[in-house]
C-alpha positions in Angstrom: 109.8 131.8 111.4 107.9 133.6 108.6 109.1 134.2 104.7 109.3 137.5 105.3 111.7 137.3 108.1 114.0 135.4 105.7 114.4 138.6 103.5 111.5 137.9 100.9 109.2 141.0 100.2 106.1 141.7 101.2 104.4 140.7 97.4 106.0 137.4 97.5 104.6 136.6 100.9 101.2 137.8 99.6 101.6 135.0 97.2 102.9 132.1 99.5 100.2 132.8 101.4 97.8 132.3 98.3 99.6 128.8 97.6 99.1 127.8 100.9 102.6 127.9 102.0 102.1 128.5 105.5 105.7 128.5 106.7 109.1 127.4 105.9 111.2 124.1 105.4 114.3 123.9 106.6 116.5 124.3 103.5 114.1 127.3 102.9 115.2 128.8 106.2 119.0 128.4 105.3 118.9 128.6 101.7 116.7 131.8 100.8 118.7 134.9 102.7 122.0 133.1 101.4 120.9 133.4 98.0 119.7 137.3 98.3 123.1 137.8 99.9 124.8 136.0 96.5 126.2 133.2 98.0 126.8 129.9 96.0 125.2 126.9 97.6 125.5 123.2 97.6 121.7 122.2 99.3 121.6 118.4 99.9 118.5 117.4 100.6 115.0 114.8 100.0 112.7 115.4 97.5 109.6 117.2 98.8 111.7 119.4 101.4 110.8 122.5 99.4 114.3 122.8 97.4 112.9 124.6 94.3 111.0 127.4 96.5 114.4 127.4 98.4 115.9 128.5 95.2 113.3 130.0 93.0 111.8 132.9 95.5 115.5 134.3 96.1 115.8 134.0 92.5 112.5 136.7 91.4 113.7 139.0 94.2 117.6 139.2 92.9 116.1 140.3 89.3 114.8 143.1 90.2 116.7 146.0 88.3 118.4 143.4 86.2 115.5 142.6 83.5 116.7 145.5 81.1 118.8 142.4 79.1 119.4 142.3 76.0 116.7 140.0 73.8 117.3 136.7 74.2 120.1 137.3 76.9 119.1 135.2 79.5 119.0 136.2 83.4 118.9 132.9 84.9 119.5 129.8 83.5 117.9 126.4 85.3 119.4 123.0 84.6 117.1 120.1 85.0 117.2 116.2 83.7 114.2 115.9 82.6 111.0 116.8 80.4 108.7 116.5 83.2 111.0 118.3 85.8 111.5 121.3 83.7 108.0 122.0 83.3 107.3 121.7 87.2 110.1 123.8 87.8 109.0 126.8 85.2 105.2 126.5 86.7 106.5 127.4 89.9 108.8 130.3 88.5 105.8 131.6 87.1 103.5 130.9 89.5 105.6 133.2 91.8 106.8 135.3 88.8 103.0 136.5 88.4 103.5 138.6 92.0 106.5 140.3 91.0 105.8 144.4 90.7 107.8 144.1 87.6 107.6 142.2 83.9 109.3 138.9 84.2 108.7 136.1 82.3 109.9 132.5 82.5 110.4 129.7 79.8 111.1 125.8 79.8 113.0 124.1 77.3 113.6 121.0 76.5 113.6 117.8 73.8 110.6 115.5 72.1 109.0 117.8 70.7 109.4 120.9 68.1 112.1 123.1 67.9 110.6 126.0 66.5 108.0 127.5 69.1 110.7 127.2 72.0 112.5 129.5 69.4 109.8 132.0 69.5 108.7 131.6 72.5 112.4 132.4 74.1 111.8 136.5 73.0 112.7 138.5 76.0 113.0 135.2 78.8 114.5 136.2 82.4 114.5 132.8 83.8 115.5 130.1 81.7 114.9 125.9 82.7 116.3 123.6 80.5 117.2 120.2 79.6 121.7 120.0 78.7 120.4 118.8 75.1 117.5 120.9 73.9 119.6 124.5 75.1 122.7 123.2 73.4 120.4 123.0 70.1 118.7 126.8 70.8 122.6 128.5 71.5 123.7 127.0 68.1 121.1 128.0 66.5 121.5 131.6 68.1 118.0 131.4 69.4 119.0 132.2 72.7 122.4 133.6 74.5 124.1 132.8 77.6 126.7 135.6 78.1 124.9 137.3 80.4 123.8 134.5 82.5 124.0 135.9 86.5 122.5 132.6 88.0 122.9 129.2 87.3 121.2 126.8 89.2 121.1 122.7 88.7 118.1 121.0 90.4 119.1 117.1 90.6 122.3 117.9 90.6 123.2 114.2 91.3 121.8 113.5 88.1 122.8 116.3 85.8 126.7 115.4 86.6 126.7 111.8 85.9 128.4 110.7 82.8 125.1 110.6 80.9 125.4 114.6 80.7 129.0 114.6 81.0 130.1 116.5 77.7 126.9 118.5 77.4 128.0 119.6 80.5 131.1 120.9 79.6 130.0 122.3 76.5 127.2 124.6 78.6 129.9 125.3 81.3 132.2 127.0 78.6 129.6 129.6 77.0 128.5 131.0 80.4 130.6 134.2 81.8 132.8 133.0 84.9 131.2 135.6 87.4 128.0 134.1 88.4 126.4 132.8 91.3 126.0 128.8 91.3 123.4 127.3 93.1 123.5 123.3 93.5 120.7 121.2 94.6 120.9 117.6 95.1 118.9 114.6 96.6 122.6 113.0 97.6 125.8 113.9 97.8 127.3 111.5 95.4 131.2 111.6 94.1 130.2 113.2 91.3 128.5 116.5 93.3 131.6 116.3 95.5 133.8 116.7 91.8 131.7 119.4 90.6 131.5 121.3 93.6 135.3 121.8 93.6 135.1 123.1 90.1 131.9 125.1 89.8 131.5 126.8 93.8 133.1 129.4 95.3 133.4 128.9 98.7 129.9 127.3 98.8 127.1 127.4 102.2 126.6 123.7 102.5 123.1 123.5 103.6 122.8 119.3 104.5 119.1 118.4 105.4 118.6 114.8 106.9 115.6 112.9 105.4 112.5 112.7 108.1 111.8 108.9 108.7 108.2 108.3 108.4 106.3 106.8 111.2 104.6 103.6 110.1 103.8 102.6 113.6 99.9 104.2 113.2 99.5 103.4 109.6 97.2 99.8 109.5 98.9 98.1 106.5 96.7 95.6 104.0 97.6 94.1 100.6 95.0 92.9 98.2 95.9 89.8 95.4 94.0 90.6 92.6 94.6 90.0 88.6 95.2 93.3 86.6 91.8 93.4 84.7 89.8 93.1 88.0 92.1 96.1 90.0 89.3 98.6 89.0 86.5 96.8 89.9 88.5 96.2 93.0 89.4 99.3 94.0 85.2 100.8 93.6 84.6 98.1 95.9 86.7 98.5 98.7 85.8 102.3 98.6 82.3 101.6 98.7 82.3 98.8 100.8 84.4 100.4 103.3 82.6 103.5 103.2 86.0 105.3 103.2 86.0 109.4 102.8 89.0 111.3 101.6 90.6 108.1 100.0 94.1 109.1 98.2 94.9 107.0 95.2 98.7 106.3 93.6 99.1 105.6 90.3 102.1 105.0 88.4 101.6 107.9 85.4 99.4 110.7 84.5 97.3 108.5 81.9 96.7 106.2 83.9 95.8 108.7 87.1 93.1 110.0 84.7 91.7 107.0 83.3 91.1 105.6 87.4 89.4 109.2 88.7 86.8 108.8 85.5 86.5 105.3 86.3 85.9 106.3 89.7 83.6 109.2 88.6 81.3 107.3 86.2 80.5 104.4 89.1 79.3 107.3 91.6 82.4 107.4 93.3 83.4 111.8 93.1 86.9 111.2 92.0 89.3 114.0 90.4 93.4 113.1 89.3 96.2 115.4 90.0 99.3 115.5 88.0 102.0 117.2 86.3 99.7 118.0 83.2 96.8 119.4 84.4 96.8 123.3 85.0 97.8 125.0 88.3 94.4 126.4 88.8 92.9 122.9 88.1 95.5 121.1 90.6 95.1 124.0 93.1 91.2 123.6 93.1 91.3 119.2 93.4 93.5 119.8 96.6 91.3 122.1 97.9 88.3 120.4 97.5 89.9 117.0 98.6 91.6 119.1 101.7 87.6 120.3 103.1 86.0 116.6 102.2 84.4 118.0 99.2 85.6 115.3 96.9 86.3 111.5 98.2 88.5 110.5 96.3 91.8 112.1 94.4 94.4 110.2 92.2 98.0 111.5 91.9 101.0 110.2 90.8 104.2 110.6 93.2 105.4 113.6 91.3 102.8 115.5 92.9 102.2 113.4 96.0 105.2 115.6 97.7 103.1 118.8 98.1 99.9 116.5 99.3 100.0 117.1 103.2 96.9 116.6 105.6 97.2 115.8 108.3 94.3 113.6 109.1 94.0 111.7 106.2 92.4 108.1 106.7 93.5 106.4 103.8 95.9 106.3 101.4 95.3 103.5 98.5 97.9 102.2 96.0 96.6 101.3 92.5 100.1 100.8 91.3 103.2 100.2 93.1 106.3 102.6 93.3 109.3 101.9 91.7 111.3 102.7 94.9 110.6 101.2 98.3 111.3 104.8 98.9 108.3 106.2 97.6 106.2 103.1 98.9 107.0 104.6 102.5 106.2 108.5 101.7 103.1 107.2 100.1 101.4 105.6 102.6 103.2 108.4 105.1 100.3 110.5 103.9 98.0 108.8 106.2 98.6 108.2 110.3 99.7 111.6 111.3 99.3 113.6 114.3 98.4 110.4 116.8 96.0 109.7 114.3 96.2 106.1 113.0 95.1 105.6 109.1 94.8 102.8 106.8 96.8 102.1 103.5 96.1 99.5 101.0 97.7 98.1 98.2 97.0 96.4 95.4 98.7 93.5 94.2 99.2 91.6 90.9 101.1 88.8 90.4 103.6 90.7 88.3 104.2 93.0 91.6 104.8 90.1 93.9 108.2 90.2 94.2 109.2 94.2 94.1 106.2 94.1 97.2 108.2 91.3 98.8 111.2 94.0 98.4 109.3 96.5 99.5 108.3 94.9 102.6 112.2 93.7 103.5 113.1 97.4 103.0 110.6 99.3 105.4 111.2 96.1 107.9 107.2 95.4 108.0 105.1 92.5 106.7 102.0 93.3 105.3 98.5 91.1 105.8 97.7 90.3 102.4 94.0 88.7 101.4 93.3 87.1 98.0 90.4 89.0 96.5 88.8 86.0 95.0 87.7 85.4 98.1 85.8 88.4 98.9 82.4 87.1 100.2 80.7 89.4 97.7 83.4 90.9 95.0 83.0 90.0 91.2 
């Protein structure tokens, strides 16, 4: 099935193809011509599936004809939990936005930081993603408007209706006009979706994805013992020692994804780091060049590890573990596809012994672990 076939235009397709979208997931498939034909949705389903390409392409079609708002009337208004999410989610708004044969422009807003530039910068916004807090500031203040609000989608929708954002909640719900399409995307269907979607869907497509279970059967699992202030030194030598090509590296946050790759860089080892802070273009040109076996190694943090997908990558090499055994498991999924078996290695410290140990219980595998102080020639 193609993206055009789903109802999406031929300039939108133009730039899938440019992102390297090569065809669709499946809550793309069921999501994307429900939306063009103004359905409310519930989509239930893993992060990494494609849900906010499932929401956001339908989106920049429906505006067409409808960006003649009023200044600071908002088309579309995105609800997200967090800083980090609401900048990822905008990016690929206007990513996408830049095909459109019309003017469209997108904004995020949210806490931390200054409350003035979002107010200038929110001049003649279509798409709108925010955090509950930061837009409840802006609508007092009359920086922005939500009457004429024709959209309104919440990505993590499990999160965004938990008692943490309870009243903000309400509060939002109660300036936006009644007639509007409501689009609901979730990771689980937890009591509190269930609640909502009573209140806020009208007669809703429930689109219900089941996670893929990785395969773990070709993946050649070792753990290393090593003391924080030697994981660096560690880590250059397994790569050289190894010889290993097209090595991907998890790290636990952006700082510390760049501070590894220069690491990497200034001991002769080509390294670049992918995360949600660098430019598009910059991100865009690392995957390619990792993707051909121009560059040996790239660091990423599990935000971004989602849209990482080769499919004969060797290894796959945790600096830092994941908080969730979860992520542990799409992680080192990145390696032994296609019959092909890979290797992934971890990194241990004493502090991580015992979230590994429950790491290990969780994906029902014991890994071989080898105490790096005796490496025959490791210092």
């Amino acid at each position: 099935m193609s993206f055009t076939s789903l109802g999406l235009s031929s300039y939108l397709a133009k730039a899938l193809t440019a992102q390297n979208y090569t065809k669709p997931y499946p809550i793309q498939e069921a999501a994307i011509p429900a939306i063009l034909k103004g359905k409310d949705i519930l989509g239930i389903a893993q992060t990494g599936s494609g849900k906010t390409a499932s929401y956001v392409l339908p989106t920049l079609i429906k505006l067409e004809g409808k960006t003649a708002t009023k200044n600071r009337h908002i088309n579309v208004l995105v609800l997200v939990p967090t800083r980090e999410l609401a900048i990822q989610v905008e990016e690929v708004f206007r990513v996408f936005g830049s095909a459109l044969p019309f003017t469209f422009k997108s904004f995020a807003v949210f806490g931390g930081v200054s409350i003035n530039p979002q107010m200038i910068g929110l001049q003649n916004v279509n798409v709108l993603v925010a955090t509950p807090g930061r837009l409840l500031e802006l609508a007092e203040s009359n920086a922005l408007h939500l009457s004429s609000v024709s959209t309104l989608i919440l990505d993590e929708a499990d999160k965004m209706l938990n008692l943490g954002f309870k009243a903000e909640m309400d509060r939002i719900f109660a300036l936006l006009p009644k007639k509007r399409q409501n689009l609901l995307f979730s990771a689980t269907l937890s009591p509190d979706v269930k609640n909502v979607e009573r209140v806020l869907l009208n007669d809703p497509l429930v689109i219900n994805i089941a996670p893929k279970e990785e395969n773990l059967d070709l993946i050649n699992q070792v753990g290393y013992f090593v003391n924080e202030e030697k994981k660096g030194p560690l880590l250059r030598y397994l790569i050289k020692k190894g010889d290993m090509q097209q090595v991907l590296v998890f790290t636990s946050s952006t700082a510390r994804a760049d501070a590894v790759a220069d690491k990497l860089h200034h001991n002769g080892i080509p390294a670049r780091a992918i995360h949600s802070k660098k430019s598009q273009g910059n991100r865009k040109a690392s995957l390619e060049q990792f993707k051909a076996s121009k560059l040996r190694v790239l660091v990423a943090t599990d935000l971004l590890s989602r849209g990482i997908d080769i499919e004969f990558l060797p290894y796959v090499i945790n600096y830092e573990l994941p908080r969730s055994p979860k992520d542990f498991v799409h992680r080192i999924g990145r390696t032994g596809r296609a019959e092909n078996p890979g290797q992934a290695v971890t990194l241990i410290t004493p502090d991580d012994k015992h979230h590994f140990k429950v790491i290990q219980k969780k994906m029902k595998k014991a890994v071989t672990m080898i105490d790096s102080e005796n490496l025959e020639d490791f210092k």
